[in-house]
PDB file of N, CA, C and O in Angstrom, chain B, residues numbered from 101:
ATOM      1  N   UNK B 101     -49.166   9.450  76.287  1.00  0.00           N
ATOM      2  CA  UNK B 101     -48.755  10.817  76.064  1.00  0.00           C
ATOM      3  C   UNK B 101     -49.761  11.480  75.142  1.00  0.00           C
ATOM      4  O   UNK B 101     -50.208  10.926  74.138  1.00  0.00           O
ATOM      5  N   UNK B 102     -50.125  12.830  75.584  1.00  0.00           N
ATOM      6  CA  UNK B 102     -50.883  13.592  74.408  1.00  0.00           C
ATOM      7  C   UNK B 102     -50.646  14.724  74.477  1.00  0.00           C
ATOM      8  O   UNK B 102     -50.442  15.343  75.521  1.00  0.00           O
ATOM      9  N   UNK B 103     -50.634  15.311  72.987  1.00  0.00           N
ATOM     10  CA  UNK B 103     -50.114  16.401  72.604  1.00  0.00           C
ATOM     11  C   UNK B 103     -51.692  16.370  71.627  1.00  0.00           C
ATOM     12  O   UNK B 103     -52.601  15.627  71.258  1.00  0.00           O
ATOM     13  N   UNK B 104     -51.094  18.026  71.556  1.00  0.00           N
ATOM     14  CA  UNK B 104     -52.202  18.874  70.802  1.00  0.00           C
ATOM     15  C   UNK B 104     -51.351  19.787  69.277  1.00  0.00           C
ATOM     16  O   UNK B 104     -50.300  20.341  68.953  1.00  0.00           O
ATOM     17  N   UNK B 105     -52.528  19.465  68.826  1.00  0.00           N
ATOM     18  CA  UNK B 105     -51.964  20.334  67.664  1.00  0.00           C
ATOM     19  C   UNK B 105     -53.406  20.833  66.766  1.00  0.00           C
ATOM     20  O   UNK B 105     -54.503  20.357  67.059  1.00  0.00           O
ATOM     21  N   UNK B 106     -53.238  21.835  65.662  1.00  0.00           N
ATOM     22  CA  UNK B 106     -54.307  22.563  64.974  1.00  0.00           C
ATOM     23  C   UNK B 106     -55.697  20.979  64.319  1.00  0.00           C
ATOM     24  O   UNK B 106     -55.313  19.970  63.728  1.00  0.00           O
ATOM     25  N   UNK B 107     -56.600  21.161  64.539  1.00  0.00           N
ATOM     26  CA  UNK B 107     -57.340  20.440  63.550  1.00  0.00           C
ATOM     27  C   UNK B 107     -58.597  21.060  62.816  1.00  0.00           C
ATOM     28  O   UNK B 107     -59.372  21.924  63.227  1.00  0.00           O
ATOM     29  N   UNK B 108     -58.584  20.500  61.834  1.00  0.00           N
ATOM     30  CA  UNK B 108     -59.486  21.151  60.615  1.00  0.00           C
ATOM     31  C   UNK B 108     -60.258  20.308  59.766  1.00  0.00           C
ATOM     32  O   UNK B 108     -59.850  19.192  59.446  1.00  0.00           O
ATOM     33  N   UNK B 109     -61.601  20.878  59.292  1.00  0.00           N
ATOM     34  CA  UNK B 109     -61.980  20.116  58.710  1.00  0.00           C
ATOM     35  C   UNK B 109     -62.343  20.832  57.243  1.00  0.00           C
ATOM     36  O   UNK B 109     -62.910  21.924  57.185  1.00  0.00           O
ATOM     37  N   UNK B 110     -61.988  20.163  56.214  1.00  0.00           N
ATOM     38  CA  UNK B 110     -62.206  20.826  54.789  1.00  0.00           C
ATOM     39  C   UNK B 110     -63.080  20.197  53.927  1.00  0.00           C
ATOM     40  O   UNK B 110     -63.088  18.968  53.872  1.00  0.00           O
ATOM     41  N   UNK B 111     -63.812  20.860  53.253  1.00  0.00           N
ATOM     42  CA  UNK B 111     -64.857  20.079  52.469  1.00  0.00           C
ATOM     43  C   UNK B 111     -64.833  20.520  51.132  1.00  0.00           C
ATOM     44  O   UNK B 111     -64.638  21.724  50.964  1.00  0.00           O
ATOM     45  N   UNK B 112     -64.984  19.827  50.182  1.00  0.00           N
ATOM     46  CA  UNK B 112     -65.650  20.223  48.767  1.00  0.00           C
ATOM     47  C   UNK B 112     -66.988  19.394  48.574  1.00  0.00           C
ATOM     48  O   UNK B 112     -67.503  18.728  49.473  1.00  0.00           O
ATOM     49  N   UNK B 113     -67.514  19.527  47.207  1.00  0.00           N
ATOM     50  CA  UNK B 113     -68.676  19.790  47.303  1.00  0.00           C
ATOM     51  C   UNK B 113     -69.099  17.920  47.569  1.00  0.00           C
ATOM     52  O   UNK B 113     -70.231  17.598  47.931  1.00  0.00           O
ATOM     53  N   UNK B 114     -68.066  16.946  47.336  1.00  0.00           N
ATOM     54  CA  UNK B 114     -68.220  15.422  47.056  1.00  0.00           C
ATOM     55  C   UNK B 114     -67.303  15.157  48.113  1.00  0.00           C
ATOM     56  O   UNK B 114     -67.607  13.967  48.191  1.00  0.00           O
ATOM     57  N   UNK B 115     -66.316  15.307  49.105  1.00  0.00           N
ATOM     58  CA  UNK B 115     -65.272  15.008  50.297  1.00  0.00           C
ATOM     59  C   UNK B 115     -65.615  16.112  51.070  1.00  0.00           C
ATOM     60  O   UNK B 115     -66.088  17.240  50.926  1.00  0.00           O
ATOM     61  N   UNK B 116     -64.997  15.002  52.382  1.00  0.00           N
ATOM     62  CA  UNK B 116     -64.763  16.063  53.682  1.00  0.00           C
ATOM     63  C   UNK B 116     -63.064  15.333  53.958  1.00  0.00           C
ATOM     64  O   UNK B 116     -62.690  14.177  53.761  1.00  0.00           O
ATOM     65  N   UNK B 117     -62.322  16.488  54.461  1.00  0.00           N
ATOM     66  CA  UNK B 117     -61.089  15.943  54.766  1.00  0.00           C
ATOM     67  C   UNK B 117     -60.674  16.604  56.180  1.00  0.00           C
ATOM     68  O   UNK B 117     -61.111  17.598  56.760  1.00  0.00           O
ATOM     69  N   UNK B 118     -59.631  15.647  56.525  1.00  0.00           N
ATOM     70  CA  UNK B 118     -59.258  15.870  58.133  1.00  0.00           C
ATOM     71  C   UNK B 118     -57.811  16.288  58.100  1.00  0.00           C
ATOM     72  O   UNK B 118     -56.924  15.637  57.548  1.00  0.00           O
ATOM     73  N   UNK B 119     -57.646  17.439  58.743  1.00  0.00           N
ATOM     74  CA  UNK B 119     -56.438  18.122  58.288  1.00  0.00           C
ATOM     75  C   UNK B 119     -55.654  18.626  60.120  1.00  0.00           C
ATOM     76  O   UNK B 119     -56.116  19.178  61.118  1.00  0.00           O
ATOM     77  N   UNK B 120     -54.514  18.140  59.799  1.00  0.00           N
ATOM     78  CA  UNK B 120     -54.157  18.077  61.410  1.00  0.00           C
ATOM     79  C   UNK B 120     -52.480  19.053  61.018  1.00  0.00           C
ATOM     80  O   UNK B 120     -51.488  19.002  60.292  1.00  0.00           O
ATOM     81  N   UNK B 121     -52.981  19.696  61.871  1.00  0.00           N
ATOM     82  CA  UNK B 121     -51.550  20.779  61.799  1.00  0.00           C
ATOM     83  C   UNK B 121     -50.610  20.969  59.851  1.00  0.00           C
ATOM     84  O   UNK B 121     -49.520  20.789  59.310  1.00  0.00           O
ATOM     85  N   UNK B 122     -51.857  21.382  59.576  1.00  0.00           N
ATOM     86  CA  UNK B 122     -51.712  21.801  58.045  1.00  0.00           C
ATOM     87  C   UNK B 122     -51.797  20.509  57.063  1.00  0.00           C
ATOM     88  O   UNK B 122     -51.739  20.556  55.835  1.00  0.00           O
ATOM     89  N   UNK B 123     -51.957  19.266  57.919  1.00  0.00           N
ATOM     90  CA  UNK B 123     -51.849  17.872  56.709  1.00  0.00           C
ATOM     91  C   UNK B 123     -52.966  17.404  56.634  1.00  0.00           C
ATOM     92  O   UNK B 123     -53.664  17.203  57.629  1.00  0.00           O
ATOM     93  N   UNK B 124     -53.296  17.170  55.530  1.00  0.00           N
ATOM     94  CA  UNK B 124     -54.537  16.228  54.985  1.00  0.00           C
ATOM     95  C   UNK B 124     -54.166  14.805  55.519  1.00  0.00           C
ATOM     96  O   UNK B 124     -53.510  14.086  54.765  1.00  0.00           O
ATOM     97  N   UNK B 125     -54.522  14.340  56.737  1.00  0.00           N
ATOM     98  CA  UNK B 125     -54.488  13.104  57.241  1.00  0.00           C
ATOM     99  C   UNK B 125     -55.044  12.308  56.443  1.00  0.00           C
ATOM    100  O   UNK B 125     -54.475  11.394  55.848  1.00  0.00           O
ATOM    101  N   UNK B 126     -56.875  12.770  56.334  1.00  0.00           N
ATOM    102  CA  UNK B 126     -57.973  11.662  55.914  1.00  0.00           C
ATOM    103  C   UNK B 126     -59.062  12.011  55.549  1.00  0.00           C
ATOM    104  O   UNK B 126     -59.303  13.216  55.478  1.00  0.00           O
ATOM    105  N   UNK B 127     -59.958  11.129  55.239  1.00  0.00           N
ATOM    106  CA  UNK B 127     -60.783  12.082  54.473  1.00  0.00           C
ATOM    107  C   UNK B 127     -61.764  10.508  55.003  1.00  0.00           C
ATOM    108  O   UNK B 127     -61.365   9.437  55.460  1.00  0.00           O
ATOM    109  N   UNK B 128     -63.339  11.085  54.633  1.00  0.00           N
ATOM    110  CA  UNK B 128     -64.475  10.628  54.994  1.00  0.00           C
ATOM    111  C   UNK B 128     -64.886  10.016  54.188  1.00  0.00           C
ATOM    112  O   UNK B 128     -65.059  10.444  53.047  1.00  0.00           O
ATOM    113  N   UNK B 129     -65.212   8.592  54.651  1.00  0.00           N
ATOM    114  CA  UNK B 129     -65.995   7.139  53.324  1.00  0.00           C
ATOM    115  C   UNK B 129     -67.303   7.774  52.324  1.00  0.00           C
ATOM    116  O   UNK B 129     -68.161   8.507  52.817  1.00  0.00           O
ATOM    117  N   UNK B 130     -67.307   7.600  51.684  1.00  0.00           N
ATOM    118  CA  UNK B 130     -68.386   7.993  50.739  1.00  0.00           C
ATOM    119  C   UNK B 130     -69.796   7.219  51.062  1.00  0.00           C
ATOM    120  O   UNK B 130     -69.865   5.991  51.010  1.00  0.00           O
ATOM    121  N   UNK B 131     -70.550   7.781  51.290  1.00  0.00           N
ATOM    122  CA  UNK B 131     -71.697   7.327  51.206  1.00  0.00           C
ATOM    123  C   UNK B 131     -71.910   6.080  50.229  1.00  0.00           C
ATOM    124  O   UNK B 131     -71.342   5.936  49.146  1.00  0.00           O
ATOM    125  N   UNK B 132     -73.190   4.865  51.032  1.00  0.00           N
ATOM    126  CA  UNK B 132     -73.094   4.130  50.341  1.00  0.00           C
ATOM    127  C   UNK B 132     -71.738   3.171  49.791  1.00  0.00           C
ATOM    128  O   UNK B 132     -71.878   2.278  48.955  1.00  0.00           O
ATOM    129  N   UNK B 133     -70.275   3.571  50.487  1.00  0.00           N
ATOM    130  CA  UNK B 133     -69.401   2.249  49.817  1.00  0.00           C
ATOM    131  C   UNK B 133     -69.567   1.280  51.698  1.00  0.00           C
ATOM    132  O   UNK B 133     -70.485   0.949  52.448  1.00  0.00           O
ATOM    133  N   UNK B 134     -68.116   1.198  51.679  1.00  0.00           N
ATOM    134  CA  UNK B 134     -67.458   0.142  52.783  1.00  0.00           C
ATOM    135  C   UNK B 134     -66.690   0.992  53.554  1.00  0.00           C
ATOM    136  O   UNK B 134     -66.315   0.705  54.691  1.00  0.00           O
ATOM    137  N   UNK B 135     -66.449   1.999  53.000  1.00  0.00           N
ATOM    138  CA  UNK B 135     -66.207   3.321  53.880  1.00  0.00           C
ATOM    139  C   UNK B 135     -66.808   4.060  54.537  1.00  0.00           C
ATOM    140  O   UNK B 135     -66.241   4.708  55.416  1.00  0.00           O
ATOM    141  N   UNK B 136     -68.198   4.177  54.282  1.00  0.00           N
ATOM    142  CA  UNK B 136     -69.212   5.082  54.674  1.00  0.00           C
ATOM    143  C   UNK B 136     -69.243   5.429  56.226  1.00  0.00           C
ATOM    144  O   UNK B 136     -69.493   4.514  57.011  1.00  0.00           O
ATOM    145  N   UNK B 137     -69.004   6.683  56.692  1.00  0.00           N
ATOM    146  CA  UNK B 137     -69.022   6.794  57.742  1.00  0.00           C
ATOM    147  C   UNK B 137     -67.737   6.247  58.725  1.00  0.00           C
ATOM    148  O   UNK B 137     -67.799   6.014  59.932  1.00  0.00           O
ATOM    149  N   UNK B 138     -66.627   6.126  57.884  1.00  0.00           N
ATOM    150  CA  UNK B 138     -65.635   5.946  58.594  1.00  0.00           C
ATOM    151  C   UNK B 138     -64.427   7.077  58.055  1.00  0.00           C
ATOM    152  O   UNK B 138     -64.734   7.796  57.104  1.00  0.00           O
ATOM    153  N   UNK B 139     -63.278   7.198  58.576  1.00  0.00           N
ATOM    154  CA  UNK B 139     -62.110   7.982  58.542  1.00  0.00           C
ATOM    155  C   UNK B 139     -61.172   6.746  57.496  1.00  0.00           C
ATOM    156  O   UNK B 139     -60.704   5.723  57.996  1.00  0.00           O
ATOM    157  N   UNK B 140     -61.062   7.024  56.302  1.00  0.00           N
ATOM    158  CA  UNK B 140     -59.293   6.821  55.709  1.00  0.00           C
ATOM    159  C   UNK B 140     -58.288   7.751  55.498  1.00  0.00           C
ATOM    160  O   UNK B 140     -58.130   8.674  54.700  1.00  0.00           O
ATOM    161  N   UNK B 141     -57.677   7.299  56.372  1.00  0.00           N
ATOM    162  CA  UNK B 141     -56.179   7.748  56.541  1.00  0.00           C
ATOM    163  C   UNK B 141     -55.582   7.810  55.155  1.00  0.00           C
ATOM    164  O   UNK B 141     -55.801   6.902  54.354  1.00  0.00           O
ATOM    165  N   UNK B 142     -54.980   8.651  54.907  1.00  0.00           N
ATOM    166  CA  UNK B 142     -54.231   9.418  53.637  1.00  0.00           C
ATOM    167  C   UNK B 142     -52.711   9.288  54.008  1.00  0.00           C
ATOM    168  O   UNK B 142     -51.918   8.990  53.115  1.00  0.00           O
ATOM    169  N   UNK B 143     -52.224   9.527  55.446  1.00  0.00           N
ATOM    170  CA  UNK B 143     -50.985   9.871  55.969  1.00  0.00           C
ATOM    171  C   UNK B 143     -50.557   8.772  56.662  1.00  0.00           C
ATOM    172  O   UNK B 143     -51.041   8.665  57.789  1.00  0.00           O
ATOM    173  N   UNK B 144     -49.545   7.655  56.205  1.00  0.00           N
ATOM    174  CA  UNK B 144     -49.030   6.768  57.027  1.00  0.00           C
ATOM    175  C   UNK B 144     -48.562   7.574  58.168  1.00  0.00           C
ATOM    176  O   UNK B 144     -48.212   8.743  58.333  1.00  0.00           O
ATOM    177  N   UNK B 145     -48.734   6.093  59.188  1.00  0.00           N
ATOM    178  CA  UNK B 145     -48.356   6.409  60.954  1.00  0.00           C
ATOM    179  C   UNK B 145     -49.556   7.140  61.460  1.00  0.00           C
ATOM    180  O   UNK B 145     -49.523   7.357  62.671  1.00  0.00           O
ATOM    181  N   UNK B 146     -50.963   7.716  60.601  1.00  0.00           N
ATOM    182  CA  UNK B 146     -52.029   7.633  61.009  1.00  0.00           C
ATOM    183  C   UNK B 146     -53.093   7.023  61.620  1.00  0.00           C
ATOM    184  O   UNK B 146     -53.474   6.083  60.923  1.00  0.00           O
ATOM    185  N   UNK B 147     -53.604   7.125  62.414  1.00  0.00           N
ATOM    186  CA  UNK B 147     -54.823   6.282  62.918  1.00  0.00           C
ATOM    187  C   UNK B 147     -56.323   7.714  63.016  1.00  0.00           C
ATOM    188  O   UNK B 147     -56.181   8.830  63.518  1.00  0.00           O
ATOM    189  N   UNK B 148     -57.064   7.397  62.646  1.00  0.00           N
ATOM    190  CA  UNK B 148     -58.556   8.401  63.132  1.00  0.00           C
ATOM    191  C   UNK B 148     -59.667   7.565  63.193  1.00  0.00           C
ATOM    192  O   UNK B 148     -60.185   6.799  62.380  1.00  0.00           O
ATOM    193  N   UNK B 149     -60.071   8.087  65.062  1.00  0.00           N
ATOM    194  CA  UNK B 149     -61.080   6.941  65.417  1.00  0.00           C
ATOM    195  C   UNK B 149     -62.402   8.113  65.343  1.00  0.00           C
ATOM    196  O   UNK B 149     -62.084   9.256  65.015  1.00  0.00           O
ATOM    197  N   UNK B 150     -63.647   7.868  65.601  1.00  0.00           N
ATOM    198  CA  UNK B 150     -64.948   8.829  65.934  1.00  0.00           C
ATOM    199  C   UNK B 150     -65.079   8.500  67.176  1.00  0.00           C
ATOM    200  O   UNK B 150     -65.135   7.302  67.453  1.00  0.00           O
ATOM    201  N   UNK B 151     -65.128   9.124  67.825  1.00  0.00           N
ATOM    202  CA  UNK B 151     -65.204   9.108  69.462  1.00  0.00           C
ATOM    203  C   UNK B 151     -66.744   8.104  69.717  1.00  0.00           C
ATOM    204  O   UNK B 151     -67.076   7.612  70.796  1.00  0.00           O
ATOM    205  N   UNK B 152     -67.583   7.982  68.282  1.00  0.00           N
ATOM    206  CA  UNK B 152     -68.944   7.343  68.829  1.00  0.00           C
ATOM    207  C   UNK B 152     -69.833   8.563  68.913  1.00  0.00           C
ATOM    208  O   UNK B 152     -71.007   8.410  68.578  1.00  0.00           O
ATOM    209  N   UNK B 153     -69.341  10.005  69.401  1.00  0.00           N
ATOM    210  CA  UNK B 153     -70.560  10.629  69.958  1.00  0.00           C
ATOM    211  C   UNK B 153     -71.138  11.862  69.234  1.00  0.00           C
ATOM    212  O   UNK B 153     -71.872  12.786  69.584  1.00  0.00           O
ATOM    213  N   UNK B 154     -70.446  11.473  67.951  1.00  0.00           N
ATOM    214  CA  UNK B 154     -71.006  12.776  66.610  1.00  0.00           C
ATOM    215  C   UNK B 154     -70.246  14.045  67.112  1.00  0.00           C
ATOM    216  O   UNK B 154     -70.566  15.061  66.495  1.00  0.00           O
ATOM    217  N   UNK B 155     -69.147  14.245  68.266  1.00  0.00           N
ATOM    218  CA  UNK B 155     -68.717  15.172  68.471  1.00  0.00           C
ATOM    219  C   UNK B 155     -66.852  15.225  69.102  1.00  0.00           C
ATOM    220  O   UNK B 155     -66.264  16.303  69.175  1.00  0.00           O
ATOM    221  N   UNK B 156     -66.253  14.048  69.445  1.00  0.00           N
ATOM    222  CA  UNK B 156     -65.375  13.990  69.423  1.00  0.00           C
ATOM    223  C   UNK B 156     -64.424  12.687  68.327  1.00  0.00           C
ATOM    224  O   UNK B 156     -64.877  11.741  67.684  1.00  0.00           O
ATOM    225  N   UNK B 157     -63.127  13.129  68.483  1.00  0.00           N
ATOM    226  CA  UNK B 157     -62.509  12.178  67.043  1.00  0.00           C
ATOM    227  C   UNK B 157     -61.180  11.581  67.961  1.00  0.00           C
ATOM    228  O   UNK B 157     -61.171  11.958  69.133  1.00  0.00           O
ATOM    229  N   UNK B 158     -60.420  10.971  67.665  1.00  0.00           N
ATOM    230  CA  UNK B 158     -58.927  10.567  68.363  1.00  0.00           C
ATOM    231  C   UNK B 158     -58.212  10.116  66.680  1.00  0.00           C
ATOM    232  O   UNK B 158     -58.507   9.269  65.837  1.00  0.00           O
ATOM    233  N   UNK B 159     -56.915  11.432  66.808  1.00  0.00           N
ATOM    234  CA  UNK B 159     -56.282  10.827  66.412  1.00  0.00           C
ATOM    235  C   UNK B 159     -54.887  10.489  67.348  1.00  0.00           C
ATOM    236  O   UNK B 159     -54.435  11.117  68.306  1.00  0.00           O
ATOM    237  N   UNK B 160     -54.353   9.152  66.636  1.00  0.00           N
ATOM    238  CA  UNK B 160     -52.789   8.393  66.956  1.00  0.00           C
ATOM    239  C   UNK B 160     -52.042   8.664  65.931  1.00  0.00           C
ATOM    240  O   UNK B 160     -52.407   8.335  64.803  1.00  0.00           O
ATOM    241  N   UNK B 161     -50.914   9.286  66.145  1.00  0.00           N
ATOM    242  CA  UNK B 161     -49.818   9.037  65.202  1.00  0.00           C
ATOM    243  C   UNK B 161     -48.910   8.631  65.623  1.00  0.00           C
ATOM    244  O   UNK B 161     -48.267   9.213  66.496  1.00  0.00           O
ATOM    245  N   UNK B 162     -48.395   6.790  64.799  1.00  0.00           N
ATOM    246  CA  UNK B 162     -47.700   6.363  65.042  1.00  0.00           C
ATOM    247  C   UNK B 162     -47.743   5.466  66.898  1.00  0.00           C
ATOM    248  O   UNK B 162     -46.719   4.945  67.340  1.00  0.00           O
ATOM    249  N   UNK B 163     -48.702   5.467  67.477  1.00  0.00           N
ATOM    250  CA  UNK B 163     -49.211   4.918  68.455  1.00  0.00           C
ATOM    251  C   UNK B 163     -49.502   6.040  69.505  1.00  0.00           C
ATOM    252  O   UNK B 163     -50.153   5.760  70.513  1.00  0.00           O
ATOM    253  N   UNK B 164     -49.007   7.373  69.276  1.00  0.00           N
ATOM    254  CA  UNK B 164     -49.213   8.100  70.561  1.00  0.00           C
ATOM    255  C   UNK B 164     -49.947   9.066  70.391  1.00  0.00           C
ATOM    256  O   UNK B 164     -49.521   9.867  69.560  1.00  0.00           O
ATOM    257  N   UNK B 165     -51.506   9.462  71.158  1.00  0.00           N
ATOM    258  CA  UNK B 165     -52.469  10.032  71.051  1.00  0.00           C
ATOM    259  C   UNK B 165     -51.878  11.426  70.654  1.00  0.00           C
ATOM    260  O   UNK B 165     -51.140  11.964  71.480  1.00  0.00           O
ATOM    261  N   UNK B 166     -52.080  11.939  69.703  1.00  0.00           N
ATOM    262  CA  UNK B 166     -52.171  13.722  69.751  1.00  0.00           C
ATOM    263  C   UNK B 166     -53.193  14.637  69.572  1.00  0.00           C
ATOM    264  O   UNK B 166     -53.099  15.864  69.536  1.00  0.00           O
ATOM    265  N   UNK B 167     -54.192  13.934  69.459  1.00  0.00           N
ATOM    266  CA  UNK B 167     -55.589  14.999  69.723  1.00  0.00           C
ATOM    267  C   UNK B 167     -56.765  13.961  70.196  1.00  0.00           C
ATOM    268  O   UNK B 167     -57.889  14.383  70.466  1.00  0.00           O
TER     269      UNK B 167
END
């Protein structure tokens, strides 16, 4: 099943965050850790994958695709 909903991306001057129908899901690994270049989830029942292609993302909530 997939559903759609708003997505956003917010930045300050040290984070980027992933904001899905007004919620701060996750936010982006910091350069240089074990995160780097990956999505942590902020919002249990979250999942955020990188599609691989620098231009699409998947998130799951709770197992069922919504963007």
């Amino acid at each position: 099943m997939t559903s759609r909903g708003k997505l956003e991306y917010e930045g300050t001057e040290t984070d980027l965050f992933l904001k899905f129908n007004g919620v701060v899901i996750a936010k982006r690994g910091q350069p240089g850790s074990q995160q780097a270049g990956k999505w942590i989830v902020l919002e249990p029942g979250y999942e955020v994958i990188d599609g691989g292609d620098g231009n699409s993302i998947l998130i799951r909530q709770q197992g069922a695709r919504v963007h």
